[in-house]
VOPA-884815 format. One line per 2 residues: number of its first residue (from 0); their letters; for each residue x, z, y of N, C-alpha, C. Coordinates in nm, 3 decimals. Each point is the difference from the previous one (the first is absolute). Layout:
REM VOPA-884815
NUM) a) X,Z,Y,X,Z,Y,X,Z,Y; ...
REM end
This chain:
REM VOPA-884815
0) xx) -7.706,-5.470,11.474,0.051,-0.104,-0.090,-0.049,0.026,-0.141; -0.035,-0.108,-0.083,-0.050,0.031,-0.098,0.116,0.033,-0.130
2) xx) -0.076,0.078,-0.100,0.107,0.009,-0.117,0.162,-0.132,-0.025; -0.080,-0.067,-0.010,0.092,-0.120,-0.050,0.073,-0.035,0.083
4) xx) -0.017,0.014,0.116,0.097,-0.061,0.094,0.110,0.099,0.028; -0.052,0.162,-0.034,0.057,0.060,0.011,0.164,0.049,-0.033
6) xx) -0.006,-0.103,-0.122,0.077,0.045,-0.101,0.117,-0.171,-0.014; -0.020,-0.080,0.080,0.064,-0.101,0.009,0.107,-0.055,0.114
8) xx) 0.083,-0.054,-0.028,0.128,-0.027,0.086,-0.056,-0.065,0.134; -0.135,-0.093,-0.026,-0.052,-0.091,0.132,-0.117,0.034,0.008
10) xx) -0.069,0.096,0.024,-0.135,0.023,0.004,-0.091,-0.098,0.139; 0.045,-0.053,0.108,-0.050,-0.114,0.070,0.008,-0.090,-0.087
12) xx) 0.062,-0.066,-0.069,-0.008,-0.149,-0.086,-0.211,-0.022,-0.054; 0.004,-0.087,0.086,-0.171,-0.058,-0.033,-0.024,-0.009,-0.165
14) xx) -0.107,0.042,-0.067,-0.028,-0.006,-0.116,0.054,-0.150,-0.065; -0.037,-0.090,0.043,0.047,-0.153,-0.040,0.079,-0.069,0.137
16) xx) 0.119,-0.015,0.038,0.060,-0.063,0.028,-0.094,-0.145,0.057; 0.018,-0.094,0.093,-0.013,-0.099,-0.030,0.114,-0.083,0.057
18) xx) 0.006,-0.084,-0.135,0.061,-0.129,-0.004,0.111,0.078,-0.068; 0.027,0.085,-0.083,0.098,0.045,-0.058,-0.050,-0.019,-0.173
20) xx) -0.129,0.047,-0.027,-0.037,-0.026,-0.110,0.038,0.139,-0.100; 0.027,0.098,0.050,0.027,0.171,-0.049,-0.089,0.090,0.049
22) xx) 0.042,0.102,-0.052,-0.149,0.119,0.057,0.097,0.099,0.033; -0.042,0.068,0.084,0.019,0.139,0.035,0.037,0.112,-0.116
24) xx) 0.116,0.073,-0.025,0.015,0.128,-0.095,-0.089,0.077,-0.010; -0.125,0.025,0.167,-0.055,0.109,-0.037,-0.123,-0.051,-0.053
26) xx) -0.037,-0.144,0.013,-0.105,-0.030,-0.003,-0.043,-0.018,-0.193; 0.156,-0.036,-0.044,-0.032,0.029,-0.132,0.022,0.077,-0.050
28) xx) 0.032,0.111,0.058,-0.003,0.134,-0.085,-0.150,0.057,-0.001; -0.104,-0.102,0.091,-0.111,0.075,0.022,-0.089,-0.101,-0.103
30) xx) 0.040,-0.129,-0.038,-0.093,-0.089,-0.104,0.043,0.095,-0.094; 0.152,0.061,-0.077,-0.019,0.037,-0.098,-0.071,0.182,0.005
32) xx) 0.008,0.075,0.054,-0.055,0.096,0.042,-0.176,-0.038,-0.052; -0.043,-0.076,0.073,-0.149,-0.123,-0.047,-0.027,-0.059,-0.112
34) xx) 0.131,-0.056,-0.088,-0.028,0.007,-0.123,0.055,0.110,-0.101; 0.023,0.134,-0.023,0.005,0.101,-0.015,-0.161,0.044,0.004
36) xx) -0.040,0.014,0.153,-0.148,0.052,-0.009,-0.117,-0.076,-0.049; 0.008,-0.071,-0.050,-0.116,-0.151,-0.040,0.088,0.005,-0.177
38) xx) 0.106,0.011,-0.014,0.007,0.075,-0.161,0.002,-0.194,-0.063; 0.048,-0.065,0.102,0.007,-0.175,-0.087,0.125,-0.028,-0.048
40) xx) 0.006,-0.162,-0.056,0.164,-0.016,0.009,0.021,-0.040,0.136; 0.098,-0.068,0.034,0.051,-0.094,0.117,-0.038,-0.084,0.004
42) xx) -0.057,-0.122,-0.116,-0.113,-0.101,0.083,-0.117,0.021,0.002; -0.038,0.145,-0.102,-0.191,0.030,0.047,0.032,0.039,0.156
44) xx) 0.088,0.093,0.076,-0.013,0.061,0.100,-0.012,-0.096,0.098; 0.126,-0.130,0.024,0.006,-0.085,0.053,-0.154,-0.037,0.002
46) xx) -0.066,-0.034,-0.087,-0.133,-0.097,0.022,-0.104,0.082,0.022; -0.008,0.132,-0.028,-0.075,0.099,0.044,-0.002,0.027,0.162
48) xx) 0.122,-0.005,0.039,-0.016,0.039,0.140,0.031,-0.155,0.111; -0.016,-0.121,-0.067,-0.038,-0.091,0.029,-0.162,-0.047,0.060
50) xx) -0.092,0.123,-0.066,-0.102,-0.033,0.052,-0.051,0.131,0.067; 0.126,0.094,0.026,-0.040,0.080,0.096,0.056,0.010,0.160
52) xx) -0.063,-0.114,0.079,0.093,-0.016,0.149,-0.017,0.094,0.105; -0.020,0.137,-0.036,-0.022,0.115,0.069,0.091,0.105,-0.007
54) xx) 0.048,-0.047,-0.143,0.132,0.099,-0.012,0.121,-0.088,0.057; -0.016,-0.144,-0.028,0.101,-0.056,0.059,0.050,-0.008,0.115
56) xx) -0.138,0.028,0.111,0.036,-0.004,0.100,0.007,0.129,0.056; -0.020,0.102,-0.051,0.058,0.121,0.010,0.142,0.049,-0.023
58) xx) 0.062,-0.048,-0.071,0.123,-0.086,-0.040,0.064,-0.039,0.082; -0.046,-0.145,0.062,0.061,-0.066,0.082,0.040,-0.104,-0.049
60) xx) -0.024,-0.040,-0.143,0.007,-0.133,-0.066,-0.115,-0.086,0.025; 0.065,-0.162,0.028,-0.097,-0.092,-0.036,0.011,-0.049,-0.087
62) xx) 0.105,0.016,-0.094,0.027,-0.072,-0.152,0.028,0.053,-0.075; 0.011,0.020,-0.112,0.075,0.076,-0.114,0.073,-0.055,-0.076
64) xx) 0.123,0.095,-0.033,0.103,-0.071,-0.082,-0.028,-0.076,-0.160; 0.072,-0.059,-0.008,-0.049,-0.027,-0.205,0.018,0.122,-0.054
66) xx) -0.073,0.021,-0.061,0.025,0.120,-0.145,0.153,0.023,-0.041; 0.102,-0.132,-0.027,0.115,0.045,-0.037,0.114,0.023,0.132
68) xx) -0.076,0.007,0.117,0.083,0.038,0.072,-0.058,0.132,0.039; -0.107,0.041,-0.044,0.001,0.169,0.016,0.028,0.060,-0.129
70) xx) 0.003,-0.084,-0.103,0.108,0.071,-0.137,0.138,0.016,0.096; 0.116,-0.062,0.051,0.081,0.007,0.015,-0.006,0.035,0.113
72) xx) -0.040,0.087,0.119,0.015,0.121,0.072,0.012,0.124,-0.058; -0.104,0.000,-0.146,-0.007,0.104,0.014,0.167,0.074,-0.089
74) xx) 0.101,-0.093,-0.039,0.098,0.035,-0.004,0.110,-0.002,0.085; -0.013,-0.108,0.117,0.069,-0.014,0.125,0.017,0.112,0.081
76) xx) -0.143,0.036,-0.008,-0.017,0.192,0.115,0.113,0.054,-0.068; 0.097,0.092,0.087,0.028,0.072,-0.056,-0.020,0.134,-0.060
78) xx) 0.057,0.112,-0.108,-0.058,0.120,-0.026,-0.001,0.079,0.117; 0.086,0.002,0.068,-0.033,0.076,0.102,-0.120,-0.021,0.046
80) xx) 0.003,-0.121,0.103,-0.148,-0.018,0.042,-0.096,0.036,-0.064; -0.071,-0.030,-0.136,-0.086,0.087,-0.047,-0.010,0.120,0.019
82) xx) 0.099,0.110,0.005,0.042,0.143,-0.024,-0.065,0.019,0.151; 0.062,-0.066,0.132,-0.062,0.008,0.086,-0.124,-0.009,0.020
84) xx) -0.051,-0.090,-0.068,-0.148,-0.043,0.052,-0.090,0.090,-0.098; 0.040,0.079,-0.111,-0.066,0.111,-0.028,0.029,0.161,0.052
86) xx) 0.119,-0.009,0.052,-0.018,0.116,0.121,-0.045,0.011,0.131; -0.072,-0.141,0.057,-0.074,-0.067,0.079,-0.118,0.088,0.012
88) xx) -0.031,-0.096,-0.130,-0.112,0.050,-0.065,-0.083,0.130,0.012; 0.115,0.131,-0.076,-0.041,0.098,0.034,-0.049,0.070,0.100
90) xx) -0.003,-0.012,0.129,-0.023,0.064,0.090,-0.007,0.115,0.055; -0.084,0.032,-0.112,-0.059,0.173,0.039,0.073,0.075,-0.150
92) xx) 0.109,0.080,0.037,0.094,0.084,-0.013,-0.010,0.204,0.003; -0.014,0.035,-0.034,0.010,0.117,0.047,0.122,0.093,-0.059
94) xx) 0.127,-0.037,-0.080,0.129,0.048,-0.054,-0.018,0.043,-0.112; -0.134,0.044,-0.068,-0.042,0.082,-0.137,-0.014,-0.111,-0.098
96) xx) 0.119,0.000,-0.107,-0.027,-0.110,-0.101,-0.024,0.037,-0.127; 0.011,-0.036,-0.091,-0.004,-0.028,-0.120,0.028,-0.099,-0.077
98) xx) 0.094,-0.017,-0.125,0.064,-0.094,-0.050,-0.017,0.017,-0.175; -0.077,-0.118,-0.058,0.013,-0.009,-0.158,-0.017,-0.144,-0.007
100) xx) -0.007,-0.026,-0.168,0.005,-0.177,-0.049,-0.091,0.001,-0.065; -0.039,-0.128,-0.045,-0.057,-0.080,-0.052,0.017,-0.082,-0.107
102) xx) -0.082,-0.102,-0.043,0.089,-0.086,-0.046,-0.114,-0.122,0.039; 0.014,-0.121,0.008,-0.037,-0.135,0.015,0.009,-0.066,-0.071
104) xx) -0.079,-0.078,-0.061,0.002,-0.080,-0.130,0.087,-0.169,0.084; 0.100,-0.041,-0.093,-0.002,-0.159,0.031,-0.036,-0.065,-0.012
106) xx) -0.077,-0.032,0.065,-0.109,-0.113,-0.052,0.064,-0.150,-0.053; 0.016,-0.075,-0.102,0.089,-0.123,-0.018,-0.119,-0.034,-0.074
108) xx) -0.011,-0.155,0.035,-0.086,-0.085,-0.030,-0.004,-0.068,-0.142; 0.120,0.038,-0.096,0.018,-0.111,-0.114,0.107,0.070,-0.076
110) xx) -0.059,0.007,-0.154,0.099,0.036,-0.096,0.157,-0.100,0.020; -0.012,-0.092,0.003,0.121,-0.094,0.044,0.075,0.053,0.078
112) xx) -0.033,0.033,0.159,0.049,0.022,0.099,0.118,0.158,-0.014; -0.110,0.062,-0.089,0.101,0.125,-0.033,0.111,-0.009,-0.088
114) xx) -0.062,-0.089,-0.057,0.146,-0.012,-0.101,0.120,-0.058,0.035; -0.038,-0.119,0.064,0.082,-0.113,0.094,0.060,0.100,0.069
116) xx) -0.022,0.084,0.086,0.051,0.099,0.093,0.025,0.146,-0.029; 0.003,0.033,-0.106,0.083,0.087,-0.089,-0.101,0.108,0.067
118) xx) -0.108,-0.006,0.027,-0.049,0.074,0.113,-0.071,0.149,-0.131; 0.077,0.117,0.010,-0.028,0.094,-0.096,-0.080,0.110,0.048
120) xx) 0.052,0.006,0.084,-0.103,0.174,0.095,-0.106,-0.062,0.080; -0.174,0.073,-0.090,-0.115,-0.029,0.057,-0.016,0.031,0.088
122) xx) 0.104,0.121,0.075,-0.125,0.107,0.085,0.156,0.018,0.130; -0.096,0.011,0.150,0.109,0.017,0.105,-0.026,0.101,0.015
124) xx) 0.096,0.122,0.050,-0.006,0.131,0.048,0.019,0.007,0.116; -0.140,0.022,0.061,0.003,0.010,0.168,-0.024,0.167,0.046
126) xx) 0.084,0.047,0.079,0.018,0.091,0.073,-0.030,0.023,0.105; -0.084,0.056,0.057,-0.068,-0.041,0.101,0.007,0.148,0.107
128) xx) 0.026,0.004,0.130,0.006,0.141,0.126,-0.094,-0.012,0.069; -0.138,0.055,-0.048,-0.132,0.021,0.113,0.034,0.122,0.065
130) xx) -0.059,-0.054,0.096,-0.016,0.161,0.096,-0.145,0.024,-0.067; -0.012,0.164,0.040,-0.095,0.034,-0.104,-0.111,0.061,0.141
132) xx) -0.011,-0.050,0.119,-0.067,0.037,0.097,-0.111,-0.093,0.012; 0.091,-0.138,0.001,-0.057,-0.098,0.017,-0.063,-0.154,-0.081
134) xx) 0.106,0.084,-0.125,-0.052,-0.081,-0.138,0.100,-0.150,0.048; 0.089,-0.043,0.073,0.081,-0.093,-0.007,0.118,-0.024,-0.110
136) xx) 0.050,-0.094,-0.052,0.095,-0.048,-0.053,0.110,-0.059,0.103; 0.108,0.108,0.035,0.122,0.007,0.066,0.135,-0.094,-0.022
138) xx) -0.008,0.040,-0.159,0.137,-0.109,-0.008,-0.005,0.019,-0.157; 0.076,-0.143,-0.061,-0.016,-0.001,-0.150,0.083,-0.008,-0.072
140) xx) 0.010,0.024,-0.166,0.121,-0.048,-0.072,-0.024,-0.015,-0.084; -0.020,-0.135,-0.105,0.026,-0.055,-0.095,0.072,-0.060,-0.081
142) xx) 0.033,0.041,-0.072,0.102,-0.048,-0.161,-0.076,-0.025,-0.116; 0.104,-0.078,-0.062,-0.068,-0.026,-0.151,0.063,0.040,-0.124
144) xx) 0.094,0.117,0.081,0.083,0.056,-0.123,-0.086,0.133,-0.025; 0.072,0.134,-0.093,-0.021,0.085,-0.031,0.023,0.119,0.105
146) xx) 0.019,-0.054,0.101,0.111,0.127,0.100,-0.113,0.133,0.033; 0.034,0.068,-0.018,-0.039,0.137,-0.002,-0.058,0.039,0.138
148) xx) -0.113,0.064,0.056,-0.041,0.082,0.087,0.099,0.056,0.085; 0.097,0.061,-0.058,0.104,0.101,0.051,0.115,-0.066,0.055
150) xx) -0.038,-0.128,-0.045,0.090,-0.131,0.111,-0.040,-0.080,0.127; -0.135,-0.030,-0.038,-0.086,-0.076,0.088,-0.028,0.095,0.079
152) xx) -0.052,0.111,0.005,-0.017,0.086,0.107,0.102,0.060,0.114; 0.096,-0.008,-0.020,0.102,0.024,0.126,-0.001,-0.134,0.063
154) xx) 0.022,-0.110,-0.071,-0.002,-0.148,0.066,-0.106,0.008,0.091; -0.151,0.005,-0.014,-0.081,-0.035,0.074,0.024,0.119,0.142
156) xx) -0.001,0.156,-0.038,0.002,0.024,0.068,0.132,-0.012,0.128; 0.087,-0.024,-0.056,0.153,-0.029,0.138,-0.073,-0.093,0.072
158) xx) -0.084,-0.121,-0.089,-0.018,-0.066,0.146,-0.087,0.045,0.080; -0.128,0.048,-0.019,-0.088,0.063,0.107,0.051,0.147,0.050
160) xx) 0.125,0.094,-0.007,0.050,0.125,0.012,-0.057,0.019,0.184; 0.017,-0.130,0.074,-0.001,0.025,0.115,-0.170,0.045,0.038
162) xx) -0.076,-0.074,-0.107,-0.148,0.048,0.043,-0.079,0.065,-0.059; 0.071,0.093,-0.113,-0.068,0.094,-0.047,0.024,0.151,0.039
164) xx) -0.091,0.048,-0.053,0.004,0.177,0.049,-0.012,0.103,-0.114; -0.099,-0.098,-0.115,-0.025,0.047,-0.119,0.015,-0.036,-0.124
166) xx) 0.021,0.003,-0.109,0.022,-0.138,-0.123,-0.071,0.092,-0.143; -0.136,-0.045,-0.018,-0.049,0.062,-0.124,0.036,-0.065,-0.131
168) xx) 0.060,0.028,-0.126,-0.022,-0.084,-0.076,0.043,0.096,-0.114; -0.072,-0.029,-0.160,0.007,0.065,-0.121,0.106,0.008,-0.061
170) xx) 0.031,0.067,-0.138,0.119,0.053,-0.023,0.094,-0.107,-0.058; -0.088,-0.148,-0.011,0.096,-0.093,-0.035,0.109,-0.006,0.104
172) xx) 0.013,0.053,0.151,0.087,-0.018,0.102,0.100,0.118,0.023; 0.016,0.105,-0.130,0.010,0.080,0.010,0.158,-0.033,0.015
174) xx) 0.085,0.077,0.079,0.112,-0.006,0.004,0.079,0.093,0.099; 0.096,0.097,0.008,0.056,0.090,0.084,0.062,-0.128,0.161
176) xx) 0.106,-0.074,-0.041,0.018,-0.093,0.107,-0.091,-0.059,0.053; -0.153,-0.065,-0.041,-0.077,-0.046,0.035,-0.044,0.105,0.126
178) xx) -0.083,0.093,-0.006,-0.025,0.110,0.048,0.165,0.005,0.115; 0.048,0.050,-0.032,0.110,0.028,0.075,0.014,-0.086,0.129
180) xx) 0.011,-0.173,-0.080,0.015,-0.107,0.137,-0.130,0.008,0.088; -0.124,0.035,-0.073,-0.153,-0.019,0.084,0.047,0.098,0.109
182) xx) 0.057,0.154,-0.018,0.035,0.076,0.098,0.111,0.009,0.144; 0.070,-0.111,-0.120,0.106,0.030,0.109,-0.043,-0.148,0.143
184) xx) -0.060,-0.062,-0.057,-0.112,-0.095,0.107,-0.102,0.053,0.057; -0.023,0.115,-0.033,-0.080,0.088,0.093,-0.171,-0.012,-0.034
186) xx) -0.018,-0.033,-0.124,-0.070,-0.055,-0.106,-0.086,0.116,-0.087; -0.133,0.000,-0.013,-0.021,0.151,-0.077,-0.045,-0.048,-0.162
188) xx) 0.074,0.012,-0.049,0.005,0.023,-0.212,-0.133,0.018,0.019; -0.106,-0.052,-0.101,-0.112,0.039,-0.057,0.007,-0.051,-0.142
190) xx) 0.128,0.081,-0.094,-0.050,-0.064,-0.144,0.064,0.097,-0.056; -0.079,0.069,-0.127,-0.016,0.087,-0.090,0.121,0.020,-0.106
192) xx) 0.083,0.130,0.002,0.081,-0.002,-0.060,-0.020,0.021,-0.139; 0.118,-0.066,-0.092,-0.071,0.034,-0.136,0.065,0.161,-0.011
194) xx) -0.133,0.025,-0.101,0.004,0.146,-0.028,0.132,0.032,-0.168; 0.092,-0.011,0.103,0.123,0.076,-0.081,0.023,0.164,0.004
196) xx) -0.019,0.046,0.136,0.057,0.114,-0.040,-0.144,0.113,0.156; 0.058,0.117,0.015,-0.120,0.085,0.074,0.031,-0.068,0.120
198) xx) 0.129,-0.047,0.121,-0.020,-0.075,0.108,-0.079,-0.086,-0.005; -0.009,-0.102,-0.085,-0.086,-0.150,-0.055,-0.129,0.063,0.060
200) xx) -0.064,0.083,-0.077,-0.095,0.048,0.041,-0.079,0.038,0.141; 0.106,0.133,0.061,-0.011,-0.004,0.134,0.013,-0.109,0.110
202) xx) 0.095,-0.053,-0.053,-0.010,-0.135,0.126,-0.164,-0.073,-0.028; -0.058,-0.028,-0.130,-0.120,-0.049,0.032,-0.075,0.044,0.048
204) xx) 0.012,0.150,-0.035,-0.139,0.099,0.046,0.007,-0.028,0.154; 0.124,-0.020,0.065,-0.004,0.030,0.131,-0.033,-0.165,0.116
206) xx) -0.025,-0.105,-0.130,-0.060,-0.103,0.061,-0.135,-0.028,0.042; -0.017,-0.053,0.090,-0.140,-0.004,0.130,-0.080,-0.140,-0.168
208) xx) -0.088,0.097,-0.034,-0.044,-0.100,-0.135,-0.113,-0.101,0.059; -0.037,0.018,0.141,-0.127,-0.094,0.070,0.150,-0.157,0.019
210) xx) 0.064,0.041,0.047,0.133,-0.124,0.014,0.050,-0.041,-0.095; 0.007,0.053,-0.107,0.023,-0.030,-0.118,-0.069,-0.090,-0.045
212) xx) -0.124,0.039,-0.035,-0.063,-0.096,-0.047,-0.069,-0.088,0.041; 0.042,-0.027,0.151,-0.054,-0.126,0.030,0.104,-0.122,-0.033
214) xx) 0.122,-0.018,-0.086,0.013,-0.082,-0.054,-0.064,-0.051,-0.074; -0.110,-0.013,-0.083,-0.108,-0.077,-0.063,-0.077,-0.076,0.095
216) xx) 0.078,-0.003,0.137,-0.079,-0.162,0.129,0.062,-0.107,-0.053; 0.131,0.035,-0.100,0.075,-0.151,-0.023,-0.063,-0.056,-0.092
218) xx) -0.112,0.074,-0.075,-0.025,-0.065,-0.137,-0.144,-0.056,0.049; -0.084,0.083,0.132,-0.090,-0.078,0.071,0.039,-0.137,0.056
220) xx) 0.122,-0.003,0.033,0.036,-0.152,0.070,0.020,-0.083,-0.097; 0.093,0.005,-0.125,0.019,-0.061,-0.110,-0.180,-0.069,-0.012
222) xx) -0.080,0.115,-0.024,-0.139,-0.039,-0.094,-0.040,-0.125,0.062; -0.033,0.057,0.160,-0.029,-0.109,0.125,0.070,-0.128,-0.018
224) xx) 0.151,-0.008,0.029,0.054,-0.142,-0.062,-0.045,-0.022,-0.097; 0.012,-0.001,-0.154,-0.060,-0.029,-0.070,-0.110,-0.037,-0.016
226) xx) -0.097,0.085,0.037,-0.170,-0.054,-0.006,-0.020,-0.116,0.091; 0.063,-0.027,0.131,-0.062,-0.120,0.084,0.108,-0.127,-0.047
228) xx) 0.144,0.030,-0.010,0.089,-0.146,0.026,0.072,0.032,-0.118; -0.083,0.050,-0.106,0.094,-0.032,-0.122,0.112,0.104,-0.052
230) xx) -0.020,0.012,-0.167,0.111,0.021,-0.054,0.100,-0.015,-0.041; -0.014,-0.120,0.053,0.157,-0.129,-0.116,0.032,-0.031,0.143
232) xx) 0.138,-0.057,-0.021,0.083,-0.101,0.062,-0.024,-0.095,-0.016; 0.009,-0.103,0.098,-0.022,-0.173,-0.083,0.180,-0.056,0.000
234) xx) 0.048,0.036,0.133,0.156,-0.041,-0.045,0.061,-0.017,-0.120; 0.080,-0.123,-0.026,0.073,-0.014,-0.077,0.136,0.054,-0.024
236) xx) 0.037,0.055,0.093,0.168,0.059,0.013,-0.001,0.098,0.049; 0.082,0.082,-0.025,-0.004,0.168,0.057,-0.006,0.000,0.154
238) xx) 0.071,-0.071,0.098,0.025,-0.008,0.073,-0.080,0.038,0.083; -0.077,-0.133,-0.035,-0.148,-0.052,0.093,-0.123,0.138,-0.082
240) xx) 0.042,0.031,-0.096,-0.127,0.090,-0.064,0.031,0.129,0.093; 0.124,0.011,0.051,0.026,0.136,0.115,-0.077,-0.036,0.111
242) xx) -0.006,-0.116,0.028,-0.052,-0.054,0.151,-0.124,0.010,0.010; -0.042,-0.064,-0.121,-0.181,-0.003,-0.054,-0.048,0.159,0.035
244) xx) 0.075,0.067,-0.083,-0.064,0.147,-0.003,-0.001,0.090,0.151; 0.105,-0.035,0.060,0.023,0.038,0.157,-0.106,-0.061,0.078
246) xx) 0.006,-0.112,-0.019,-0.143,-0.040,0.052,-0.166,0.087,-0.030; -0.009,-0.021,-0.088,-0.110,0.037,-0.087,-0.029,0.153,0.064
248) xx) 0.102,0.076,0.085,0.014,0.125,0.030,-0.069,0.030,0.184; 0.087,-0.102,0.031,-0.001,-0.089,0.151,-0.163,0.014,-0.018
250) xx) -0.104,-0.112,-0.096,-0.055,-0.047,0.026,-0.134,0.128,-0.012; 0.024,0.075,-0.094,-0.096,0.116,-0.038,0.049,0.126,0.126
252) xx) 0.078,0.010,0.116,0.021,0.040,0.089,-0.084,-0.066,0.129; 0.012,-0.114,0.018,-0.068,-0.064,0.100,-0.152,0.001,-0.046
254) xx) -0.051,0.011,-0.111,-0.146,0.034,-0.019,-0.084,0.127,0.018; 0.129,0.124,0.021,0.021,0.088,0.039,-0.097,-0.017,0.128
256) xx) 0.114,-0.030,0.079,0.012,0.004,0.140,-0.121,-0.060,0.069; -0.097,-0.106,-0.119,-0.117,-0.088,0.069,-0.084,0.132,-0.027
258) xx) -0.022,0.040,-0.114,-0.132,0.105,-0.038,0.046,0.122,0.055; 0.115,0.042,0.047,0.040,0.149,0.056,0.059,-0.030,0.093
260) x) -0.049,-0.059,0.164,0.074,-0.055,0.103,0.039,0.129,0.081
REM end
């Protein structure tokens, strides 16, 4: 079964219905997935892949929706589903992660628009859990507040606790409970204590420094997103700019998977 269907309540439901005049959940999670990788808006993509009937029928579409009805899927999906369809995505797993952020520019189209929308913070902070075996993007977290490393990092990791083995990440994650919960999940700490006192010390000396530092795969995956599908968000609302970026993750995973089958 393919990704998309994977991750949906009806995965038999035919790409287009007929005589209903709706599409399939998975089928548009895979136009926008398509416009993500083609880097258009929603009516370049629409008319772009209007004159490609090879993907369509790979697909399983004979028609395509209007443009503003794949604007409005792509807030209909729910977050979950995305979340799913980028742990889909991932595939190839091996438990050894690594976890740091970013930031993402917002992309907004018009001095107006920001003002009209009180819209103040340029930049999204995406958090991102590659495994560092396989260079995948696992699971994500973005905010547009100030929240600290030493917050975001227990979050991401509780949810993947069940599929990790290892968790590398720098001293922004530094924290005694942090460490503590990675263990008591059966989880192995890979992050550098600050040097307060002579233990500080020994505990680093006594870290495996080849595991260590393969947390710098997250800042390889970051580069990779960035260089092919962009640094900005195009979303207008936080919401959808979480969805955008989950995608955007999904989609630099499945390119993965074509060039490293």
């Amino acid at each position: 079964m393919r990704h998309d269907q994977q991750v949906v309540a009806n995965p038999d439901e035919p790409a287009a219905p007929f005589g209903v005049g709706g599409f399939a959940e998975w089928a548009m999670l895979t136009l926008h997935a398509l416009r993500i990788e083609l880097g258009k808006s929603y009516r370049q993509t629409i008319d772009l892949l209007s004159e490609m009937p090879g993907i369509l029928e790979e697909i399983g579409l004979t028609r395509l929706p209007h443009y503003t009805a794949l604007r409005d899927w792509f807030e209909t999906i729910s977050m979950a589903c995305w979340r799913a369809f980028l742990g889909a995505s991932a595939e190839k797993r091996t438990g050894h992660a690594a976890v740091d952020a970013t930031g993402f520019d917002r992309d907004q189209p018009s001095r107006h628009y920001v003002q009209r929308a009180h819209y103040r913070v340029r930049s999204l902070k995406v958090t991102t859990l590659v495994d560092v075996e396989t260079l995948y993007v696992t699971d994500v977290h973005c905010t547009t507040t100030k929240e600290h490393d030493a917050k975001i990092g227990p979050q991401v990791a509780r949810r993947n606790a069940g599929d990790l083995l290892s968790l590398a990440a720098d001293k922004g994650y530094d924290a005694k409970a942090f460490r503590d919960e990675l263990r008591e999940n059966g989880v192995r700490p890979l992050i550098k204590h600050r040097l307060h006192n002579s233990p500080d010390y020994a505990h680093n000396a006594r870290m495996d420094s080849d595991s260590y530092n393969r947390r710098w795969m997250v800042e390889t995956a970051f580069s990779a997103i960035k260089r092919t599908l962009g640094s900005a968000v195009r979303a207008r609302s936080w919401h959808l700019e979480f969805r955008e970026m989950i995608l955007k993750c999904a989609v630099y995973n499945l390119r993965r998977t074509v060039r490293y089958p």
